[in-house]
N, C-alpha and C positions, 0 to 999 in steps of 0.2 A: 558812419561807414557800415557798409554791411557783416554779416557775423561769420563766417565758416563753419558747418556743420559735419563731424566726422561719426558715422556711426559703425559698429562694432568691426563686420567683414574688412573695411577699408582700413581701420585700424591696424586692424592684425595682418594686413596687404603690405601696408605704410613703414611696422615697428620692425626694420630685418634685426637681423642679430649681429651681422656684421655691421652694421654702422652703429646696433644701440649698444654693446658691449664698450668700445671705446670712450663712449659718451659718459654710458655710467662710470666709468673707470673717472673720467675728468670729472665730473661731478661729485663723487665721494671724496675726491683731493682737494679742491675748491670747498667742501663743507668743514674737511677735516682742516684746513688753512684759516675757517672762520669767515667765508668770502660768502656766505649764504644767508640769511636773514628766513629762519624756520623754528616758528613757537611748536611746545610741544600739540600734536593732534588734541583735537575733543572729541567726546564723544557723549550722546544723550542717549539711553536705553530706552526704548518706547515702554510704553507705563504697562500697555496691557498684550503686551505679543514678546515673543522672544529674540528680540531683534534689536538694532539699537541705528543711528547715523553718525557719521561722525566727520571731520571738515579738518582738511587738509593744508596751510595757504602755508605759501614760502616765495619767496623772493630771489633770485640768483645771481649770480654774480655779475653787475653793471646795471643792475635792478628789470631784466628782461630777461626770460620770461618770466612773467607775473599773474599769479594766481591762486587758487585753491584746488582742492580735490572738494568732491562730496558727496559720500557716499552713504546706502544702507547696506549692512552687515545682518542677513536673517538664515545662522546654521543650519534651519531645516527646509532649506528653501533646497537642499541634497537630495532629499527624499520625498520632492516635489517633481525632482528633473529640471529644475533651476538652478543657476549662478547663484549663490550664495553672497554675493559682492554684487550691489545696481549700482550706479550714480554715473556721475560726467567729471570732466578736469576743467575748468572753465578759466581760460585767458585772456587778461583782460590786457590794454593797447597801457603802454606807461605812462606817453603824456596825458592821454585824454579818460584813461579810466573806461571806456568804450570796451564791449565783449569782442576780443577779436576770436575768438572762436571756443564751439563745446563738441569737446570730446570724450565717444566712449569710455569711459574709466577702468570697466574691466575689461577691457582689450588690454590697455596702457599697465594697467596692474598685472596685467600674470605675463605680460612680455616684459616689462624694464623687472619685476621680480627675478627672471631666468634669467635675464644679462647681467643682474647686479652679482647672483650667485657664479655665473661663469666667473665675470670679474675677479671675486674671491680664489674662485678655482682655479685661476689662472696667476696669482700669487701664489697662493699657497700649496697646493695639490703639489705633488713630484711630477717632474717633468712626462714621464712616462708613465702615468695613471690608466690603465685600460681597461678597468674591472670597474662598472657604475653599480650602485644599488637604489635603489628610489623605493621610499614607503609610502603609496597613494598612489591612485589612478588617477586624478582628474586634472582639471587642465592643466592645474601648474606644474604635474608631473610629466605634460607633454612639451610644454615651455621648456623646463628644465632639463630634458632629453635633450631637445634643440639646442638648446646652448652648450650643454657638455661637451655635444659633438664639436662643436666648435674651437672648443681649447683644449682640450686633449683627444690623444687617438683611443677613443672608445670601441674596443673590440668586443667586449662582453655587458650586457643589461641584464638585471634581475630586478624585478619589480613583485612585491606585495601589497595588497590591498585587503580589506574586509571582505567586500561584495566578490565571491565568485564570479559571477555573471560579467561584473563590471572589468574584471582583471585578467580576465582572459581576451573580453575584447579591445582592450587597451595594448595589450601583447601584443595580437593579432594585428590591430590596424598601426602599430607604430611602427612592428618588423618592416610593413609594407612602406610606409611616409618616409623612413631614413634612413632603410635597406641594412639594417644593424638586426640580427635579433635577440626579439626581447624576451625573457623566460619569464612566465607567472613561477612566483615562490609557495610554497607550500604557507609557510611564515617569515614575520618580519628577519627572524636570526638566520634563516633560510638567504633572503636577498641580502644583506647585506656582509655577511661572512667570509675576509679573504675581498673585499671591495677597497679599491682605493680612493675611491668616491662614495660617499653616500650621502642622500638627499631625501630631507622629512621632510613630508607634504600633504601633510592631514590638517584635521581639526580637531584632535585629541586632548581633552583632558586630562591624560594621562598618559607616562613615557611610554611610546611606542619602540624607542630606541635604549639599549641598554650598551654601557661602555665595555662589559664584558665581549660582548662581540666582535668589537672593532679592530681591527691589527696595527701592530706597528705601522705606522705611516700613512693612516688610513687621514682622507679631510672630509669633516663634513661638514655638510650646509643645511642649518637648522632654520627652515621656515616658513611652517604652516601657524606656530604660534605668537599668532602678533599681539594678543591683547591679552589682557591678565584674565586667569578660568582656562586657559588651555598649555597645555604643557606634552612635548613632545618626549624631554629627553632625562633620562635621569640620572643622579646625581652624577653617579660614575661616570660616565659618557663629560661630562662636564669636569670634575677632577682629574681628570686625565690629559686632557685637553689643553694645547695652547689656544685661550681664547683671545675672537676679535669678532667686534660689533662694525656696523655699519653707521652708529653715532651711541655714543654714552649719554647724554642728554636723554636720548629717547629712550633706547633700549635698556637700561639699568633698573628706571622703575616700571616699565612696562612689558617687560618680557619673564613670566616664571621659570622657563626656565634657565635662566640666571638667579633672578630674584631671591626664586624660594631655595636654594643652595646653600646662598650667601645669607638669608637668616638663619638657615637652620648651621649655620659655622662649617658645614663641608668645605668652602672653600671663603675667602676675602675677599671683597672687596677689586683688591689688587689683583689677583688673579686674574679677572679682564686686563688683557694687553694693552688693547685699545683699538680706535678705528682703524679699520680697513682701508680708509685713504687714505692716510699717513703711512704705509705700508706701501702704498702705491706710488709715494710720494719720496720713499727713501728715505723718511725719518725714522721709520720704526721698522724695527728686524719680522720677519717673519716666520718661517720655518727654520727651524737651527741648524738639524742633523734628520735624517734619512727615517728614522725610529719615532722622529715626534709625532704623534695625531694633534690637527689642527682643526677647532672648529670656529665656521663661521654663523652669529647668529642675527639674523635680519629683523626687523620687525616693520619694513617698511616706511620711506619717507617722502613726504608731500617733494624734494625738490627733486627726487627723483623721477617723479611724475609731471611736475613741470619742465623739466628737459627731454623727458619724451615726448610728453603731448608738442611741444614746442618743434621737436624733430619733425613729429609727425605731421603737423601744422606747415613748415616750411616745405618738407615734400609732396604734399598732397597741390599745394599753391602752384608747386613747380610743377606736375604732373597734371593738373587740371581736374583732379576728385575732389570729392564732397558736393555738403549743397549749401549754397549763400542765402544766407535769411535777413532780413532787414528786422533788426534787434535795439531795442531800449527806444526812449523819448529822443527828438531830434532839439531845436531849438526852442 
């Protein structure tokens, strides 16, 4: 059978927010219930450039969709004017093992990343959250605009970034795209100060976010650091926090800023709550009281990416986009 071809525009056409926020909502429940079949990622660092790939496969629940991610990860492909994140999501058919379709991956990654964080934000955030703050201009920080708006009434945006240049026109063209405006911050303590939302979305090495800032009641959603060597937040912002991951499996050894907390004994182990769909799920409490800061910390997961490309897969079919390529050996 032939293959489905989705590339990037049609992706990000395909992934709304209102249909991918539910999904990912049902999908973190179904992982957190054990109905997922997802090894941890891999990943190989190329020998002689600063980059690395890494392979995604996960299984979902009734064993469809079925697939991998697989992607390259190359940090300074920023100050190229390139995505940072290349690869595709590749779906294969479950009886026959057959590709039924390849899809752009970083489309699929910085839209189901914004819906997973809405998700979150839509347990945990206070009802009436109207103050965003986001640290970072780049895509995901435009994703994650999107989806905010979406579950809560967002009256005020502050955004900081490194790059001047970059942070005012991110201000500029976003005021315009969702009729909200956005303010450039002088600094990170700047946007986020007096926020009831805040969202890190960099590639830092080092905390861009500190818990001294944050207010009573503030939730944030920590996740530009998916891989160990980057670190957004530090410790305080974490000690203060009611935490919840989006899988412990994954994020416990692979996320520092958890990790390196919990060795250096700032906080236990325990102190991670737990997933975020069990929460969704009505097993596990979430917010207590009014005063708690809650954060959520992502690191990104291969089944999350096969229930969008999968989404995205079935409406594209319905709608008549992409392109059909005749793929693999026949008889």
């Amino acid at each position: 059978m032939p293959t489905l071809v989705l590339a990037h525009r049609e992706v990000t056409e395909l992934l709304d927010m209102a249909g991918l926020v539910p999904l990912m909502r049902r999908t973190l429940v179904e992982l957190s219930r054990g109905e997922i079949a997802m090894p941890p990622r891999q990943m190989l660092p190329h020998p002689d450039q600063p980059g690395l790939i890494a392979w995604m496969p996960a299984v979902l629940r009734g064993g469809d969709p079925f697939g991998s991610k697989v992607i390259s990860v190359y940090p300074e492909n920023r100050q190229r004017g390139m995505h940072t994140h290349q690869g595709v999501v590749v779906l294969f058919r479950p009886k026959t093992g057959e590709v039924r379709a390849i899809v752009d991956a970083d489309a699929v990654t910085a839209r189901r990343t914004a819906a997973v964080s809405a998700a979150a934000t839509d347990l945990l955030a206070q009802p009436d959250a109207a103050d965003l703050g986001l640290i970072g201009s780049g895509t995901l920080a435009e994703t994650h605009l999107e989806a905010m708006l979406g579950v809560r009434p967002i009256r005020r945006v502050r955004v900081y970034a490194r790059r001047p240049d970059r942070l005012r026109d991110f201000a500029e063209r976003m005021s315009v795209l969702f009729e909200v405006e956005v303010q450039p911050a002088a600094d990170a303590q700047t946007a986020v100060v007096d926020a009831d939302i805040v969202c890190t979305l960099t590639d830092a090495r080092s905390p861009v976010l500190e818990g001294a800032w944050l207010h009573p009641g503030a939730h944030v959603n920590a996740v530009g650091a998916s891989v160990g060597g980057f670190r957004e937040l530090d410790d305080e912002t974490v000690r203060r926090s009611l935490v919840f991951v989006d899988s412990l499996l994954h994020a416990l050894p692979q996320a520092d800023d958890l990790r390196l907390p919990i060795e250096a004994g700032v906080v236990g182990p325990e102190h991670v709550r737990g997933e975020i769909g069990a929460v969704a799920d009505g097993r596990l409490q979430g917010r207590r009281q009014p005063d708690d800061v809650t954060l959520f910390k992502s690191v990104g997961l291969a089944a999350e990416d096969m229930a969008a490309a999968a989404y995205c897969v079935e409406r594209a079919e319905a709608l008549g986009l992409g392109t059909w390529i005749e793929f693999g050996a026949g008889r």
